[in-house]
C-alpha positions, 0 to 999 in steps of 0.5 A: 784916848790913844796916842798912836804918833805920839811914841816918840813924845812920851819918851820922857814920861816913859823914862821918868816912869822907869826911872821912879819904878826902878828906884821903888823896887830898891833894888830887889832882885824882883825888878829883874824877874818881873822884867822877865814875866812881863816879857813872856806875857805873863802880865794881863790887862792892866786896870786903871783906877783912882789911886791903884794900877792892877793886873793879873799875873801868870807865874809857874801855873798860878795866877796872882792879882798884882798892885800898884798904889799911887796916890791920886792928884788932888783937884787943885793939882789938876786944875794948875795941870789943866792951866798950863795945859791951856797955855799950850796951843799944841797940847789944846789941839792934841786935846781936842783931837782926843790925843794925850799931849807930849807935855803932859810927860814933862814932870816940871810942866805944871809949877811941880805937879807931875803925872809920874809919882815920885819912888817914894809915893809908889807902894806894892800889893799881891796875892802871893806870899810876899805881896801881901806883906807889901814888899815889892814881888816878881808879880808886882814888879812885873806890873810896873814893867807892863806899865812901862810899855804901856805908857809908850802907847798911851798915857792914859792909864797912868792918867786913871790911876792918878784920879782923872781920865784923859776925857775929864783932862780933856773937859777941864781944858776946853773949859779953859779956852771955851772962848779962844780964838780957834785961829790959836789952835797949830795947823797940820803939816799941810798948813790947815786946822784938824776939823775934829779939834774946831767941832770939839771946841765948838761944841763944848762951848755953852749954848748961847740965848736964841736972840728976841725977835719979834717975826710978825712985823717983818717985811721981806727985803724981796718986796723992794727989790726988782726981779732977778735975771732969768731963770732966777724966781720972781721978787714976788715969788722969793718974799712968798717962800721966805714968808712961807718958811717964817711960816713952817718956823712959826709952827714948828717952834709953837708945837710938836710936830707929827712924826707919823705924818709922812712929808715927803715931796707930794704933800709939800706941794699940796701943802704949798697950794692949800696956802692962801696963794697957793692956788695961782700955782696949781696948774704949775703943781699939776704939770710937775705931779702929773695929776689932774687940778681937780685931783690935786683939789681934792687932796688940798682938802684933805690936807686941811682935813687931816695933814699929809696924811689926809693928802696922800689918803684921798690920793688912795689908801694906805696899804694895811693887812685885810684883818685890820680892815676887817675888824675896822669893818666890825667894829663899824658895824657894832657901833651902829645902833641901827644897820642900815645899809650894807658895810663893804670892804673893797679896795683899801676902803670901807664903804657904806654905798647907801648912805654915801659914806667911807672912811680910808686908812691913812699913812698916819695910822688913823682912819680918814672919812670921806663923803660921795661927791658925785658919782664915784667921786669922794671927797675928804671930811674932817674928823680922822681919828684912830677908831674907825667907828668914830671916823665912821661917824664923822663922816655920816655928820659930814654927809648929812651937810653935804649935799650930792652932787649930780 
């Protein structure tokens, strides 16, 4: 979390950071040369965790691993931090807008937990010589100051090292006011609610049971209700599609959908029209689609047959490579215990004209059979399948049922 605007507000955890570092140093001539080296950028990225804030440090071409010891809030100090952070519809809002609040820098804002450590609580370790005794060093002191305007930023790294990020703080509040009014929250200058702190709050809230409805027995208001003033649909046509989505919902929430199956707008309508009621609006289908009745029959068939997928492959094959055609091709022929007739690969389809019989690859991946109708007319079977031997066969079993037609 950063806090970009809130410089000015984490002036009183700055100072009352600088004020305990400095009385921590007890007055070593090191708080002074560490001001110095933090100046000259000798100080790295400064590393927050539970208990310690740590940092590499460059001085006279050798490079020294600085520490600072803090001890971490305990859980029941920050659940108290979290309550009257709670209590605060500023500090909730900063919150929720993953902003680190102003109040936090008060060190008396949660009956006496503070975020700043007090001097005694703060303890010093380096690499170098007189680190590693665990007297304060120019290294370490250079740290603190490194934490100092860093803190002027964000106080999320103080946050680190006391045990808790300012995301867990964050999650401890919402947990708080998970059922507040969100008209608490303070607007902005311009008199509205930040939409980022109404989503995080929102989300954050526990799903809630889905309600016990029983859908069947429900009547759809439109079937008492008078036609609306044209251009508006028909009272009849409103309580079809109202039907039609309880429908789609019903189907949804009983099975996992096909993601292969590809639903785009034609074959939304000619799910529509293979409705019980969807044949009265066929010619209206084929005057918006540009196809014929007798086309759009026929792919009504093959959505009942094999989905979206079966629509759009009596419209016309799928594009695939001519490999897999051909070894589709092969694999049919090898199937076959008996050759008769010839297999032919011609325009996305293979076809066995003797007997009346084709299977087509489809959008979905699987391969479609298809019986000749009439002259140069197929007509879709059930049966797509993944192996087009097998979908080659069904297509013989489904011609062996259906007659030709003259």
């Amino acid at each position: 979390m950063t806090g970009s605007g809130n410089t000015r507000n984490m002036a009183p955890l700055v100072a009352a950071w600088k004020q305990a570092f400095h009385l921590a140093t007890n007055g070593s001539g090191s708080y002074g040369k560490g001001l110095n080296l933090h100046r000259n950028g000798a100080v790295a990225q400064i590393h927050a965790q539970p208990g310690r804030l740590g940092a590499a440090v460059t001085a006279k071409k050798a490079t020294h691993q600085a520490v600072l010891f803090l001890p971490e809030l305990t859980e029941t100090q920050w659940d108290t931090l979290a309550g009257r952070l709670a209590g605060n519809p500023q500090a909730v809002a900063d919150l929720l807008a993953n902003r680190v609040p102003a109040a936090i820098a008060d060190p008396g804002h949660a009956r006496g937990v503070a975020i700043v450590p007090g001097a005694e609580e703060i303890t010093f370790s380096c690499s170098c010589p007189t680190g590693a005794t665990g007297r304060v060093c120019d290294h370490s002191a250079a740290l603190g100051h490194a934490v100092t305007e860093r803190l002027a930023v964000t106080a999320s790294v103080l946050l680190g090292a006391r045990g808790m990020s300012a995301r867990a703080l964050a999650a401890l509040v919402r947990d708080l006011v998970a059922d507040t009014d969100l008209g608490t929250l303070p607007a902005d200058a311009d008199g509205t609610v930040r939409a980022d702190q109404l989503y995080s709050l929102s989300a954050h809230r526990p799903p809630q049971p889905p309600p016990d409805l029983d859908l069947d027995p429900v009547v759809p208001l439109t079937t008492t209700l008078d036609d609306p003033p044209c251009p508006g649909p028909r009272a009849q046509d409103l309580a079809w599609m109202a039907q039609d989505a309880a429908d789609r919902a019903r189907a949804l929430l009983s099975a996992v959908p096909n993601q292969h199956q590809p639903h785009d707008n034609l074959a939304d309508t000619v799910r529509i029209l293979a409705t019980p009621h969807g044949v009265d609006r066929l010619p209206a289908a084929a005057d918006t689609t540009g196809l014929t009745e007798a086309a759009l029959r026929a792919m009504m068939i093959g959505y009942r047959h094999g989905g979206p997928a079966g629509a759009h492959a009596t419209l016309a094959p799928a594009a695939v490579p001519p490999s897999t055609l051909e070894a589709a091709g092969n694999a049919i022929r090898a199937s076959r215990a008996v050759p008769l007739g010839s297999i032919d690969i011609a325009d996305g389809a293979i076809t066995d004209s003797t007997a009346g019989v084709q299977i087509r690859p489809g959008l979905d991946g699987r391969w479609h059979p298809f019986t000749l109708w009439r002259a140069d007319e197929w007509r879709p079977a059930p049966g797509a399948c993944d192996d087009p031997a097998e979908a080659f066969r069904a297509a013989r079993r489904a011609r062996a049922t259906r007659p030709l037609r003259r």
